[in-house]
C-alpha positions in Angstrom: -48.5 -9.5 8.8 -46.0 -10.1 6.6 -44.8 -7.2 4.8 -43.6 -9.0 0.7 -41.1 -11.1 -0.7 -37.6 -10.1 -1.7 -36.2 -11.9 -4.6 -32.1 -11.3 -4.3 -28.9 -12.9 -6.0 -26.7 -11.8 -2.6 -23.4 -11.7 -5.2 -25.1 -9.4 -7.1 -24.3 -5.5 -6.2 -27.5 -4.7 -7.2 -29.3 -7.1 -4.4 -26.5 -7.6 -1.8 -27.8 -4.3 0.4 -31.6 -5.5 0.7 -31.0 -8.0 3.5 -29.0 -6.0 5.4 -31.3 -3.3 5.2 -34.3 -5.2 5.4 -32.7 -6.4 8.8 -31.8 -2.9 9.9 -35.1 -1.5 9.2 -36.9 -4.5 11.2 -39.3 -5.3 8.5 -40.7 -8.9 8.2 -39.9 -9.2 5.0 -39.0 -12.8 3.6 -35.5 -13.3 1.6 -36.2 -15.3 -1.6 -34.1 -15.9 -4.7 -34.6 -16.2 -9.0 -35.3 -19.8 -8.2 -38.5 -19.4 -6.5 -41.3 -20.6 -8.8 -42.9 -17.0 -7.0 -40.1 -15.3 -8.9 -39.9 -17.3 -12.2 -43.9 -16.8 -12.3 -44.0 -13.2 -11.9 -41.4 -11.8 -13.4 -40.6 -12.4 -16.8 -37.7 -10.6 -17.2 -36.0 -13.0 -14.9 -33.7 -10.3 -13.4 -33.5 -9.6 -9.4 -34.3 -7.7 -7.4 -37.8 -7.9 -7.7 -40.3 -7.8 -4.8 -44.3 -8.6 -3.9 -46.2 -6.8 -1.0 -49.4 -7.5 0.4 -52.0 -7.5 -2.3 -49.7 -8.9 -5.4 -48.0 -5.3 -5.1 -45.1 -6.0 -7.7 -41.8 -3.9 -7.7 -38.4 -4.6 -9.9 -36.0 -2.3 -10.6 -33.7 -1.9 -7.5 -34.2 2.2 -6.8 -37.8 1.9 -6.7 -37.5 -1.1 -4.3 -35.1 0.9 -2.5 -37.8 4.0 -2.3 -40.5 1.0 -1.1 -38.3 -0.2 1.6 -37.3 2.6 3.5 -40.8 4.2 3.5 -42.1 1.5 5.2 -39.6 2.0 8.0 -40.5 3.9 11.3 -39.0 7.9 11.5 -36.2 8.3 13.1 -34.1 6.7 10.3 -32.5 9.7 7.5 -31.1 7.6 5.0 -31.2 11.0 2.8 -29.7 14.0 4.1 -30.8 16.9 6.0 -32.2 18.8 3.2 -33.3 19.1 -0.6 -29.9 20.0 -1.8 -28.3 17.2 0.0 -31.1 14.7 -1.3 -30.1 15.6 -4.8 -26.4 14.3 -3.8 -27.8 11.0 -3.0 -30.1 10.5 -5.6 -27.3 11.5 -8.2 -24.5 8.9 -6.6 -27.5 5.9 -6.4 -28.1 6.6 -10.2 -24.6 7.2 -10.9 -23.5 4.1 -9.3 -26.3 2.2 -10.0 -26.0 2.4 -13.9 -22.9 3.5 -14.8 -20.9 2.0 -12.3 -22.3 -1.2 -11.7 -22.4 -2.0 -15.6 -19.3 -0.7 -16.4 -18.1 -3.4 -13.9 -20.2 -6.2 -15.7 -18.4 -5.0 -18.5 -15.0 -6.3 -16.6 -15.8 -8.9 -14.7 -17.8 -11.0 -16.7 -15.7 -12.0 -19.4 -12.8 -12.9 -17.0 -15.2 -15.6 -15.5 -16.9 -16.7 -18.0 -20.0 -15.2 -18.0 -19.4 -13.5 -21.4 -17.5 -13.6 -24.0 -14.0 -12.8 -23.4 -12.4 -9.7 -25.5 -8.7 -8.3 -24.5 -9.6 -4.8 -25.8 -12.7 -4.5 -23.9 -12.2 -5.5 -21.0 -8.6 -3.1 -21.0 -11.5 -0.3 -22.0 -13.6 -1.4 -19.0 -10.7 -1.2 -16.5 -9.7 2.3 -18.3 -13.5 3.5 -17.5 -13.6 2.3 -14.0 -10.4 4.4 -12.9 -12.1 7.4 -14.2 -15.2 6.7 -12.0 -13.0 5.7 -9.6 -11.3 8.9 -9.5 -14.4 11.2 -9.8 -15.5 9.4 -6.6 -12.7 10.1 -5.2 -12.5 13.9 -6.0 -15.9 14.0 -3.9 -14.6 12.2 -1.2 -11.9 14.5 -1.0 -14.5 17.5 -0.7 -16.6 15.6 2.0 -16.5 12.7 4.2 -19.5 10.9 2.5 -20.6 11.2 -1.1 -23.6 13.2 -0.1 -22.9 14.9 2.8 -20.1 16.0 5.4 -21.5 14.8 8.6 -23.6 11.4 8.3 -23.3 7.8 5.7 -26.5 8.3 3.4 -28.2 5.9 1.1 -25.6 7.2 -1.2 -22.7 5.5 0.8 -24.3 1.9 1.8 -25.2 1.4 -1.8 -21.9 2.6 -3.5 -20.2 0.2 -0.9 -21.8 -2.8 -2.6 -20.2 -2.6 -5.8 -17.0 -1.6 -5.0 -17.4 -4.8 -2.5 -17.7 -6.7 -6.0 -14.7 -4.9 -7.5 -12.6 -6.0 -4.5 -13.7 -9.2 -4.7 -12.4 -9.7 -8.3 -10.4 -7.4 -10.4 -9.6 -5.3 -7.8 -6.6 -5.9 -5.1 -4.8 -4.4 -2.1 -2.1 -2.4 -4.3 -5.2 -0.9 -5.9 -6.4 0.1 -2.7 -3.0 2.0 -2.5 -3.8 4.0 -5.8 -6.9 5.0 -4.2 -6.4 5.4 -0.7 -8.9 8.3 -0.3 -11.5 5.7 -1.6 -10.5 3.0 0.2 -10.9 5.1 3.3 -14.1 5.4 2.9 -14.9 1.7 2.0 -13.4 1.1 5.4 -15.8 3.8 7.2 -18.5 2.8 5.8 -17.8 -1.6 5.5 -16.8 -1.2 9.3 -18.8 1.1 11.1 -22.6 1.4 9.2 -25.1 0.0 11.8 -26.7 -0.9 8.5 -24.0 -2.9 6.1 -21.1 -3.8 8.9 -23.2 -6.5 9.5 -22.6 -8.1 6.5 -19.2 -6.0 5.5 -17.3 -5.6 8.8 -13.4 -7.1 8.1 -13.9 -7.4 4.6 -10.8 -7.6 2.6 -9.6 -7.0 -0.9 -8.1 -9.6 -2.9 -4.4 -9.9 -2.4 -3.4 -9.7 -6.2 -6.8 -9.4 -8.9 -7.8 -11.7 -11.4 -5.8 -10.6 -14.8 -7.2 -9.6 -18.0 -6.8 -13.3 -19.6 -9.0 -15.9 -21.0 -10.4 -18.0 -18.5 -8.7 -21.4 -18.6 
């Protein structure tokens, strides 16, 4: 039996782990997108990702899919630490990364393609913001191997990894990667070697010089 619907933008940080760990997990879980009349129908907000489980069960919000997901997987799989304290660590990095992160990087991206209005000033203030979460992921990575924990990737890691993923695929390049080698270290671990996101991550490379903080043409 079929166990819902995933409605995903795969560009989007917010969706691009859901397939990947939809795969991992072995859960028959169909892969839809915001084009799906399903989709359009059902959620008005028109934002992904969303889901539907048996019985019209109706998720958005990506943590609470996230939540949804994994519980639905068979134990053996600790996507959370080994203990309360170390649950905390990955809870605070989703949220963390999840809102501040991932919007802050809206905030650059999209108005170098297009997608909003361009202003010089805030993107600079964007790019300013972004090194300063940067660095504070960095300080932690610098006091363990993984954001949550010394010994094992956690939820924490394979979700961070997306958005940085979107970073390097845009506004930031290989001598960035340099600036924060502790970080990129990490990207590496987890891009290459997670039985969970390698699938999808393993090779990836930053761009060789970013996009600048112009007008698109």
């Amino acid at each position: 039996m079929s166990q819902g619907t995933l409605f995903l933008n795969l560009a989007s940080p917010r969706s691009s782990l859901f397939k990947d760990l939809a795969e991992y997990l072995n859960l028959d879980i169909k892969i839809s997108d915001n084009k799906d009349p399903v989709f359009i129908k059902n959620f008005p907000l028109k934002r992904v990702p969303t889901f539907i489980g048996p019985d019209n069960y109706i998720l958005h919000e990506a943590v609470a899919i996230l939540i949804y997901l994994i519980s639905l997987a068979p134990n053996g799989h600790n996507f959370y630490g080994k203990n309360i304290y170390e649950q905390g660590q990955v809870w605070k990095w989703v949220s963390f990364v999840n809102s501040e992160w991932i919007s802050e990087l809206v905030n650059f991206i999209y108005p170098l393609n297009g997608t909003l209005p361009y202003n010089k000033e805030q993107v600079a203030e964007a790019e300013k913001t972004l090194e300063t979460f940067a660095n504070l992921l960095e300080d932690q990575l610098k006091k363990t191997k993984y954001l949550a924990t010394d010994d094992q990737p956690t939820l924490a890691d394979i979700w961070a990894v997306q958005s940085v993923r979107w970073g390097f695929q845009s506004v930031w390049d290989k001598k960035w990667t340099q600036k924060h080698a502790v970080l990129y270290k990490w990207f590496r671990e987890i891009a290459d070697n997670s039985p969970v996101v390698s699938r999808s991550l393993k090779g990836f490379q930053p761009l060789e010089v970013a996009w600048k903080n112009e007008k698109k043409a």
